[in-house]
N, C-alpha and C positions, 0 to 999 in steps of 0.2 A: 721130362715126359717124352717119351718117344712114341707116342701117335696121339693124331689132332686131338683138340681138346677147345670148346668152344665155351668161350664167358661174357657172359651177361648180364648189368647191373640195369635193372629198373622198379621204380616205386622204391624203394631202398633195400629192394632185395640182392643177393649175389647168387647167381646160380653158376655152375657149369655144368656144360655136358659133355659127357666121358663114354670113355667103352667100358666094359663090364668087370673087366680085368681091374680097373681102376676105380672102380666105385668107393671099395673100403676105406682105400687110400685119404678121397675126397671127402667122406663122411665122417674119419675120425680126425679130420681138422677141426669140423666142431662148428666152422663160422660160415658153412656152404651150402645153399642146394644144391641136390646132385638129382641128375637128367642121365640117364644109360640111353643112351645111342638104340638100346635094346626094347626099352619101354617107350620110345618113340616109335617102333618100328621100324628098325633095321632088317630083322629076319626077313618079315614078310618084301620088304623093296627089293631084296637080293634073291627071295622067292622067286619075284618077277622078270629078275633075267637081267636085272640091273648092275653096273658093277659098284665095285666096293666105294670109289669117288661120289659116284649117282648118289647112293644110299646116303651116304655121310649127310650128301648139302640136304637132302631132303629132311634128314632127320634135324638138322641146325635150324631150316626153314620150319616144319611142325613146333618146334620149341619155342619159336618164337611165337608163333600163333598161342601154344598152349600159355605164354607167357606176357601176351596182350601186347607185343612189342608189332607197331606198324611201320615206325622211324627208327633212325636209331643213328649214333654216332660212332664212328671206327677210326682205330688207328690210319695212317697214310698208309703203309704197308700192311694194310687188309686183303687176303687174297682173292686177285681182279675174279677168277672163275666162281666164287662162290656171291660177289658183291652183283657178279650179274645174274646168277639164278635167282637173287634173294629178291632184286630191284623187279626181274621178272614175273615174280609171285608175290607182288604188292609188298614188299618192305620197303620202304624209302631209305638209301641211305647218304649221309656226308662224311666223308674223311677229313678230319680235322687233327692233322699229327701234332700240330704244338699243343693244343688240350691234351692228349695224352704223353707228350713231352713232358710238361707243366705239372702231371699228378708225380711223374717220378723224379722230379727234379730235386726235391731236399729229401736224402738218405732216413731210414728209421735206421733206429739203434743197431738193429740187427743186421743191417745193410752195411754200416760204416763198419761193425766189427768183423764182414767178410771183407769188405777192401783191405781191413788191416792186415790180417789173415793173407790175404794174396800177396800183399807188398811185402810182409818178412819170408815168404816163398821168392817173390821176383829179387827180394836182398840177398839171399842166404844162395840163388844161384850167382849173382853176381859176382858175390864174393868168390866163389868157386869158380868163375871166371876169371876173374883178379890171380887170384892165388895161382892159377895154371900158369897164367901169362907168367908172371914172377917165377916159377920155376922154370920154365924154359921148356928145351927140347923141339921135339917137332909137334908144330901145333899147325890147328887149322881150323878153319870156321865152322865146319861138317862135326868135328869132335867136340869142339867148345861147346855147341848147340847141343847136343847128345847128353854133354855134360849137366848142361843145365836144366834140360828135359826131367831126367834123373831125381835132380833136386826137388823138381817142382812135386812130383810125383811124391817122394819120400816125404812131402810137407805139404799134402793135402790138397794140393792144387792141379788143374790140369793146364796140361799147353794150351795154346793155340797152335795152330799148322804153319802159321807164321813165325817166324824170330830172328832177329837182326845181329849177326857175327859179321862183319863186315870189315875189310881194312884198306888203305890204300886207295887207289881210284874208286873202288867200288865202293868207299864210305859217303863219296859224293853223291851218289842215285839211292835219293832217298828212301825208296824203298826194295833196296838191293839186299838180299837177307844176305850175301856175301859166301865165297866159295873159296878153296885151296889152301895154298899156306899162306900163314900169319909172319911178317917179317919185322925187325925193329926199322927204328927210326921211321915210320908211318901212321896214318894216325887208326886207332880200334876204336868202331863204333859200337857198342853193344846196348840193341833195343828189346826188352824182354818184357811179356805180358801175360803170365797165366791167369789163370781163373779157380778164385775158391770154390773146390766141390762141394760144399756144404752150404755156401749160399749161393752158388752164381754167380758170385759177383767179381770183377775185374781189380787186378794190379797193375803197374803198368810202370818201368823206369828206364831210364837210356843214361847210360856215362860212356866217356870218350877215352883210350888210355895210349900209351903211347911203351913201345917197347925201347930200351936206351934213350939214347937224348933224342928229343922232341925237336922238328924242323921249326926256325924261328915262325915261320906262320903258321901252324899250330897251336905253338905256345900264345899265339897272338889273338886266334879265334876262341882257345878257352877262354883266354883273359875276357875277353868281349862278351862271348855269351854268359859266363858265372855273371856278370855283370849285369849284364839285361835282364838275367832270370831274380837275380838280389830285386831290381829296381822292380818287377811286374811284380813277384809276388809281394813285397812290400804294401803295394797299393793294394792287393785283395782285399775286399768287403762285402758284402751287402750294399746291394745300390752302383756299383760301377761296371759298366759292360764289358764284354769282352770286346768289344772295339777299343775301348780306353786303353785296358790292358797289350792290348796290342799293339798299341803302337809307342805305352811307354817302353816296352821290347824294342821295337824300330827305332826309338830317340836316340836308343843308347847304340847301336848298332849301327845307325847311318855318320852318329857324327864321330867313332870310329874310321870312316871312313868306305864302310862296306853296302853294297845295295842292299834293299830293301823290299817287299813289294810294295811297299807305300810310294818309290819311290818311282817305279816304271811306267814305262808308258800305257795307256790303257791297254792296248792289246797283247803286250807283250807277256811271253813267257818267260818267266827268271828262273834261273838253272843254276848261278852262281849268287852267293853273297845268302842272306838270309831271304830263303825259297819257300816257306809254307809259312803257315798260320802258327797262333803261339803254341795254343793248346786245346782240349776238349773235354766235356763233361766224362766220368766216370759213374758207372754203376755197375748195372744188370746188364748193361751192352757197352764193348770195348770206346767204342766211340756214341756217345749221346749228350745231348743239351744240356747244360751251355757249352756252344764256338765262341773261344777266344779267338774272335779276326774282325775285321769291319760287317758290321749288321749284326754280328753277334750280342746274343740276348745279354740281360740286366743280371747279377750276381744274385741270387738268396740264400738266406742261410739254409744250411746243410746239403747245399751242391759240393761236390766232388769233382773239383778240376784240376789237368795235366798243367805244367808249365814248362814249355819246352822249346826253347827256342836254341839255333842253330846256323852254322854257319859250312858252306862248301864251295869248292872249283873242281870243276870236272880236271879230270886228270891227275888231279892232285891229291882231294879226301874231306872229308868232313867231320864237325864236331857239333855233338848236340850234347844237350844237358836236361833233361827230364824228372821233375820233381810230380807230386801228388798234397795235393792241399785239400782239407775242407774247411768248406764258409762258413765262420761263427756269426756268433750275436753280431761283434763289433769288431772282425777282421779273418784270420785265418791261422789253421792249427797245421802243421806241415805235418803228412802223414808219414813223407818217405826217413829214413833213417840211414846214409851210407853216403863215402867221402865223397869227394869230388878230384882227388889227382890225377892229374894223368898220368903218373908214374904207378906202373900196377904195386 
């Protein structure tokens, strides 16, 4: 939707309220009340000299009146400038994000077959990465990304503005989407994450490659993280937190021999060895609940979460490995599909 759009469930009703343009749209879903912006009175607010922001909250505010709503619960990211007009004309409000965390946390049918949907888009560019590396020539992260952009597009998916071609030092800084020429014997991170246009919904997958022969520490941080990510996703269920999970990632990884942040000091920042969390829920938003890391929430069935654990040294490069799973009844279905060499 590209202009605001406000919803409201109470008494067991669902209403939104739309602009006019958008009424049709929300009336032949079938399952909605629909509220025009217009039959609230908009015109007349913008009569009065009001601008087009003024009008909006007022008419969200009459909506609520006309829909008996005094209190009400919102998302954490509810927008502050409307939560204060509304709290200022008698609406009570609380912002409770893990409530609405918690409604989208197990995927409908229709959700999990847009993730799939996204993931043979973020596959089929990968591959296309792969395959370029393997031919050779002059390559570079600028072109690789371009390439895959392309993909995403021809397969129904859109970018992100972000996406990680990275090689060499700059595979260490974890969130370096990476610049210039692509060289062998160093390590290639490739982080890629469209989004199905047809539901919204997010893919998401990272492999590591390596052009001619792989420096022995390289070879050594695959071997460690394929390892870590076997052991995490193994234990995926219903009922074990992403704390669990994470740190059976860090078992395998510290007694390797590599840091951890499980293992640092409280204040410190870790830059080398394994530096973030394992992984994070997938849906309708790239990053959403469950976090695999310490505090992180209880697994249920039909959560959609990343497993991604990784290893780097500044100067040197980095290797991660990023799969997609969803939570069954009694364990988990792996959704991604593509190898894991690092020889492209």
């Amino acid at each position: 939707m590209p202009d605001p759009v406000a919803y409201v469930e109470t008494g067991g009703r669902r209403c939104v309220v739309v602009g006019s343009l958008d009424v049709p749209r929300f009336r032949d879903l079938g399952f909605l009340e629909v509220l025009s912006f217009e039959e609230l009175g908009l015109d007349g607010v913008l009569a009065e000299g009001k601008t087009l922001a003024e009008g909006l909250r007022e008419c969200v505010l009459r909506a609520c009146r006309r829909l008996g709503v005094s209190e009400a619960t919102t998302p954490g990211d509810f927008p502050l400038e409307l939560a204060d007009f509304l709290r200022a004309n008698g609406v009570g409000l609380t912002a409770d994000g893990a409530l609405f965390d918690g409604r989208r946390r197990s995927k409908t049918p229709a959700q999990v077959e847009g993730i799939r949907r996204a993931m043979r888009a973020a596959e089929l560019a990968m591959e296309t990465i792969r395959r370029r590396l393997r031919e050779g020539g002059e390559l570079t992260s600028e072109g690789l990304r371009a390439a895959a952009r392309r993909v995403f597009v021809e397969n129904g998916a859109i970018p992100h503005d972000m996406m990680l071609v990275s090689s060499g030092p700059q595979s260490a800084v974890i969130h370096d989407e990476g610049s210039g020429p692509i060289r062998p014997n160093e390590p290639i991170l490739v982080d890629i994450f469209p989004r199905d246009a047809a539901s919204g919904c997010w893919g998401d997958i990272t492999r590591t490659f390596c052009i001619g022969e792989p420096p022995a520490e390289l070879a050594d941080y695959h071997r460690v993280v394929r390892e870590a990510q076997l052991r995490a996703c193994a234990a995926v269920r219903p009922g074990v937190t992403g704390g669990e999970l994470n740190r059976i990632a860090c078992e395998v990884i510290a007694a390797a021999g590599y840091p951890t942040r499980l293992g640092k000091a409280e204040d410190e920042v870790l830059e080398d060895g394994f530096a973030h969390y394992l992984g994070h829920g997938l849906g309708l938003e790239l990053h959403e609940a469950p976090t695999l890391d310490e505090g992180g929430e209880t697994l249920v069935p039909g959560d959609v979460v990343t497993i991604e654990p990784g290893l780097y040294r500044r100067g040197f490069g980095g290797c991660r490995i990023e799969d997609v799973v969803l939570v069954t009844d009694d364990g988990y279905e792996l959704l991604t599909r593509f190898p894991y060499d690092l020889a492209p």
